[in-house]
C-alpha positions in Angstrom: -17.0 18.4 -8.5 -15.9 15.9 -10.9 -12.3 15.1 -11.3 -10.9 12.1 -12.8 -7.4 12.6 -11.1 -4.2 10.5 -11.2 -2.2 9.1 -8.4 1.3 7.4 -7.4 1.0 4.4 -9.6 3.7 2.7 -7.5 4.9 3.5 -3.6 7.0 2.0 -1.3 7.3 2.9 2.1 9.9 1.8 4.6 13.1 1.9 6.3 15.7 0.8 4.1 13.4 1.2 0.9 15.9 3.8 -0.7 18.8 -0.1 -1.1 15.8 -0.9 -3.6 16.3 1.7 -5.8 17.9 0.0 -8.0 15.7 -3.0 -8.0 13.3 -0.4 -9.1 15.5 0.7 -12.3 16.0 -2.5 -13.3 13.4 -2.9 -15.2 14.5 0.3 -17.3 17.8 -0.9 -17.8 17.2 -3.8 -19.4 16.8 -2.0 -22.9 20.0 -1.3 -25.1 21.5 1.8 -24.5 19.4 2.6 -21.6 20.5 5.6 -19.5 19.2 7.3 -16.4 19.6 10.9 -14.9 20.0 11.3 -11.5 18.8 14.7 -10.4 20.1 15.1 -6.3 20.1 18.0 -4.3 23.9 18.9 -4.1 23.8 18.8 -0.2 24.5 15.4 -0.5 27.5 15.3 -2.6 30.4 13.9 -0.9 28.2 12.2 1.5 27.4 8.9 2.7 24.2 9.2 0.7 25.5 9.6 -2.6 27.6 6.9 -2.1 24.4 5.0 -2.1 22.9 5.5 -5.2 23.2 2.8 -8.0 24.7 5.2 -10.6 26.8 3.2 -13.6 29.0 4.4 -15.8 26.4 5.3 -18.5 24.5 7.4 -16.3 24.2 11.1 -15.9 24.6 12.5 -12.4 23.6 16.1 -12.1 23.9 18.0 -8.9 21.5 20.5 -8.4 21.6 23.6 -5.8 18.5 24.5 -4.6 19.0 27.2 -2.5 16.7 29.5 -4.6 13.4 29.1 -5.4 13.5 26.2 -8.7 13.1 28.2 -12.0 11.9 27.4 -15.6 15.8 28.7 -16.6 16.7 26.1 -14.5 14.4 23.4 -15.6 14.8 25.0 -19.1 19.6 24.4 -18.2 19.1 20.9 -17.1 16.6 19.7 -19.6 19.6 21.3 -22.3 21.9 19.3 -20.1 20.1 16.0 -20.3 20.0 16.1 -24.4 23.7 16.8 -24.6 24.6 14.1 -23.0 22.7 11.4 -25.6 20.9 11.3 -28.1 18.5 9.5 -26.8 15.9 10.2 -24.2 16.8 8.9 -20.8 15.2 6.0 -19.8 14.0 7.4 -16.0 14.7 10.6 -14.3 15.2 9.9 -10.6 15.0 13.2 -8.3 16.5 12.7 -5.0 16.2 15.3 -2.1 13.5 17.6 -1.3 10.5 19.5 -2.8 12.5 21.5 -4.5 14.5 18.9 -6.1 11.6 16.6 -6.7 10.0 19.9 -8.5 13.2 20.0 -10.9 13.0 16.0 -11.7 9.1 16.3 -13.1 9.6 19.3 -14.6 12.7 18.5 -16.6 10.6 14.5 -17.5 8.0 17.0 -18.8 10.5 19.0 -20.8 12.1 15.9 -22.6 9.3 15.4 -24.0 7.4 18.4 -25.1 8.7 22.0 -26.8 9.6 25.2 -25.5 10.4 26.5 -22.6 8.7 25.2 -19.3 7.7 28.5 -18.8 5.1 27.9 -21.6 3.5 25.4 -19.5 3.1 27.4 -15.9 -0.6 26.8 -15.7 -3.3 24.2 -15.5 -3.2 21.1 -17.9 -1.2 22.7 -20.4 1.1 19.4 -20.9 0.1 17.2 -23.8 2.6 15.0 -24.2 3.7 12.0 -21.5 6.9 12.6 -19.6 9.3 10.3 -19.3 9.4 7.6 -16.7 10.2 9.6 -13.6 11.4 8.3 -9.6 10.9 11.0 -6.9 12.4 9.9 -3.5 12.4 12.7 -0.5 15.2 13.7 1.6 12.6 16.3 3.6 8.9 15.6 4.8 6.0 18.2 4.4 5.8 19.4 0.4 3.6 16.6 -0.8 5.9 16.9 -4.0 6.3 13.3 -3.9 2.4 12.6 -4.4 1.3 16.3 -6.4 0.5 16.7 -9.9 2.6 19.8 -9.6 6.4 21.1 -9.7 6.4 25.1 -8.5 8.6 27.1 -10.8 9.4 30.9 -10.6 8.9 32.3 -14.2 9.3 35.3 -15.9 6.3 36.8 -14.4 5.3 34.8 -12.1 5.6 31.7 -9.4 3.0 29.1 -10.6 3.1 25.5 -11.0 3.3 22.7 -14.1 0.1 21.4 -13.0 -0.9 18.4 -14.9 -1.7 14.7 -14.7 1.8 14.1 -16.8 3.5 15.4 -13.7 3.2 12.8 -11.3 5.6 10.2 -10.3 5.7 7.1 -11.8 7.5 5.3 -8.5 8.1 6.8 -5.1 10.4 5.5 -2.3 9.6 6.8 0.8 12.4 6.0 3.5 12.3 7.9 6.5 16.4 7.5 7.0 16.9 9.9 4.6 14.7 12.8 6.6 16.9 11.7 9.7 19.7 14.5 8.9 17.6 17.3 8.0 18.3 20.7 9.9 15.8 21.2 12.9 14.6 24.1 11.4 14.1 23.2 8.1 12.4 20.2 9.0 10.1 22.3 10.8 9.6 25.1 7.9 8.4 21.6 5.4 6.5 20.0 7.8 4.6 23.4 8.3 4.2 23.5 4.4 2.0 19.9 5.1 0.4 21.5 7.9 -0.9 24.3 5.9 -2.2 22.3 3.2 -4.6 20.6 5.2 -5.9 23.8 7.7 -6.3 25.3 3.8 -7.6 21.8 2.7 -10.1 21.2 5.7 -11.4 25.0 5.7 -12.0 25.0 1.4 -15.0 25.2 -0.4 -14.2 22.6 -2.5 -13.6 20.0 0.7 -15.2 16.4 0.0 -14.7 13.3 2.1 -11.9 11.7 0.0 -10.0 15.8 1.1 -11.2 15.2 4.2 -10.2 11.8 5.2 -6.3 12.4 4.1 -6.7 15.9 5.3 -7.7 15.2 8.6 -5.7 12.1 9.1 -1.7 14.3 8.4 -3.1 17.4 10.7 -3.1 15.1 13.3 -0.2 13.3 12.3 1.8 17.1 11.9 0.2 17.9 15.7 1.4 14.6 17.5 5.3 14.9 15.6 5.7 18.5 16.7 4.0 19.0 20.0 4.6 15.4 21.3 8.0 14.5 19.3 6.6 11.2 19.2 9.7 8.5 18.3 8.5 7.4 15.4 8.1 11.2 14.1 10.3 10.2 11.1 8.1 8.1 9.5 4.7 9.9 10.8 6.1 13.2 8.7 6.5 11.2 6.1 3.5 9.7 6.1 1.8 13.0 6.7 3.5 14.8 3.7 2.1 12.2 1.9 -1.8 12.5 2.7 -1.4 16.2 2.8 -0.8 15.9 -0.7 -3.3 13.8 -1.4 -5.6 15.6 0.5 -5.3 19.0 -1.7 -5.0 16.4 -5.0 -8.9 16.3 -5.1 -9.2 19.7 -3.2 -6.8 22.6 -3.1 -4.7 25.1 -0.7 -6.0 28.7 0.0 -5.0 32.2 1.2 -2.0 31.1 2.8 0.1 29.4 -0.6 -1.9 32.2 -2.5 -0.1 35.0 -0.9 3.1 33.2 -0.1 3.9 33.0 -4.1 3.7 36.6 -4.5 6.2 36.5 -1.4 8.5 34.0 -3.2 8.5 35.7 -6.8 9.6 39.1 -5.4 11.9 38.5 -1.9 13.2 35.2 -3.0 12.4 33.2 0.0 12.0 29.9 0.3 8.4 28.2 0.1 8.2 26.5 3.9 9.3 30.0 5.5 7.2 32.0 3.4 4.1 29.8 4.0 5.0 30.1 7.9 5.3 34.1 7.7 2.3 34.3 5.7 0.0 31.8 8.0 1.0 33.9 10.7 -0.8 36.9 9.5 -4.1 34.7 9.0 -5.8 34.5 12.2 -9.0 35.9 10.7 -9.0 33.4 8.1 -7.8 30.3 9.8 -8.3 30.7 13.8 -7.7 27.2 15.1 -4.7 26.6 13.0 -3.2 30.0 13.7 -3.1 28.8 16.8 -1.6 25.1 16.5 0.7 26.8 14.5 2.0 29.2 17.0 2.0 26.4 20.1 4.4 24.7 17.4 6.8 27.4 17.1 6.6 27.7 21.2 7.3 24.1 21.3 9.7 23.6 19.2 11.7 27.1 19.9 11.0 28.7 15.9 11.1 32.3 15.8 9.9 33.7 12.4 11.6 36.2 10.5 10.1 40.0 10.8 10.0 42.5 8.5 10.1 40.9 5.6 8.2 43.5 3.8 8.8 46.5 5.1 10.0 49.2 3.0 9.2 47.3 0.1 8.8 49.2 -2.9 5.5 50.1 -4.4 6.0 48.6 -7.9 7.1 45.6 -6.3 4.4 45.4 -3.8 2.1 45.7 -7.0 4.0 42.5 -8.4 3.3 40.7 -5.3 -0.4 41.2 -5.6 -0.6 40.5 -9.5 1.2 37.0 -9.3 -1.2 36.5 -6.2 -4.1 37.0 -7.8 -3.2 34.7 -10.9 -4.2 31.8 -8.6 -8.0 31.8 -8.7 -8.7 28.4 -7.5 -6.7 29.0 -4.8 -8.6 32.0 -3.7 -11.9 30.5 -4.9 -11.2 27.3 -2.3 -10.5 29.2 0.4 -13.3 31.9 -0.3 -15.9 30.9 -2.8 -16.9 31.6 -6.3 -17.4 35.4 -5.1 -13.8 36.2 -3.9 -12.8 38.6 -5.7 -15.2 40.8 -3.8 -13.6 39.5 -1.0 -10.3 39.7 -1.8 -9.5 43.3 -3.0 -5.9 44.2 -3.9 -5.9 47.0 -0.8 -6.9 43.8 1.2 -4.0 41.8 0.2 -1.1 44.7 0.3 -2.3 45.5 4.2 -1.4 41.5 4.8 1.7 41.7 2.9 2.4 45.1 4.7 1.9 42.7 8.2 5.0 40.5 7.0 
């Protein structure tokens, strides 16, 4: 497999990092004129945090609620937002908070500067033109958003990512003070989301030894910050979100995201718990990791949510399995070139049904 893939061009990693961010603008606000939009998860407004962030007067703040799955309506709102406020294109788009958010910052960069809606764009290298200059920083460890050539929308018709080289950051800050807040829960539902990637990673057909080495390296970096709370855990779950990403850059996830998108598009919930209540169901698939995955639960004292599709209605069922089945590298990592032998839709509704 030949891919000639793009990374982080800039990183920095630290304690304290997130003071720099305006160091990091500078640059950009040199130029006449020059405006940035802020893009933070509205958690943080009226907080300590937001009080933090070098916003002047010519800048446009938007708060952005994320408690529902990001959509191309909402990508589609902001990026409206954004051109009403100048007439010129900003000169960064900083997101600030977690996957979700990070998601709505490179989609709307991408929006700026191409047509349509970004539901056009749901799809595999379908960007042609450059986004604008864009700054991810994460509030939450575990999506690999911060590293991915992707930002996960719900469309239309389906849940599928913006997946293109375009996508990427341009600068990252990784400060593990900003994860230090997040719910216990929740920071266990994202740090599972980086857990998964790599059991999906490791077990994939497409696996090399550039997947490998980043793959390998965050499994055991997730194992050690939830079954030994180690003190550092902050900045080891942020160091793991980051490999996982980089491990399925040059790879890719499997069964588990695969299914857990159909999950998403019709019930609505939230990535991190859908990709728990979906690995769950997947000890046929992914033995060993099913069972980390459980002793992590134990550990940590998470009980999934049951039932989640029972009694579901047969048309929407029938959704689920359509938007699932629109991810074939997905399927073909975790099962081969022939999976959709594999793979049948009766197959994938009794898993669903399991939820």
């Amino acid at each position: 497999m030949f891919r000639n893939f793009k990374t982080v061009p800039r990183i920095a990693f630290g304690r304290g990092s997130f003071n720099r961010l305006e160091d990091v603008l500078q640059e950009a606000r040199r130029e006449n004129g020059a405006f940035m939009a802020f893009l933070v998860d509205d958690v943080f407004k009226d907080t300590p945090l937001a009080r933090r962030i070098p916003q002047k007067e010519t800048d446009l703040m938007l708060w952005v609620n994320v408690d529902e799955e990001p959509t191309t309506a909402h990508v589609d709102d902001l990026t409206a937002r954004v051109r009403r406020f100048s007439k010129r294109l900003p000169t960064a788009v900083v997101g600030i908070g977690g996957g979700s958010t990070m998601d709505l910052a490179k989609a709307v960069s991408l929006m700026l500067t191409n047509p349509g809606s970004a539901s056009d764009y749901q799809g595999w290298d379908l960007i042609q033109r450059p986004a604008v200059y864009h700054v991810g920083v994460p509030t939450l460890s575990g999506t690999g958003a911060e590293v991915s050539r992707t930002t996960v929308l719900i469309g239309p018709e389906r849940k599928l990512g913006i997946n293109s080289d375009h996508t990427v950051f341009d600068q990252i800050l990784l400060d593990p003070d900003l994860t230090a807040s997040a719910p216990a829960d929740q920071r266990f539902y994202t740090g599972m989301d980086c857990f998964i990637h790599c059991v999906e990673s490791l077990s994939g057909t497409y696996l090399n030894a550039f997947s490998r080495a980043f793959g390998e390296k965050a499994l055991d970096l997730c194992l050690e910050v939830f079954l030994q709370a180690a003190s550092d855990a902050d900045e080891k779950l942020m160091m793991a979100s980051y490999f996982g990403g980089m491990s399925i850059v040059y790879s890719q996830v499997g069964v588990c995201h695969a299914l857990s998108y159909g999950l998403s598009f019709i019930l609505g919930i939230h990535h991190g718990i859908g990709n728990s209540i979906v690995f769950n169901q997947l000890e046929e698939f992914y033995p060993e990791g099913v069972r980390q995955f459980r002793q992590m639960m134990d550990t940590n004292g998470i009980a999934l949510p049951k039932g989640q599709v029972a009694g579901i209605e047969d048309e929407k069922l029938e959704k689920m399995v359509d938007v699932s089945l629109t991810l074939d590298p997905l399927w073909e990592n975790a099962l081969g070139k022939d999976w959709k032998r594999i793979m049948t839709r009766d197959r994938i509704k009794d898993l669903y049904l399991r939820m």
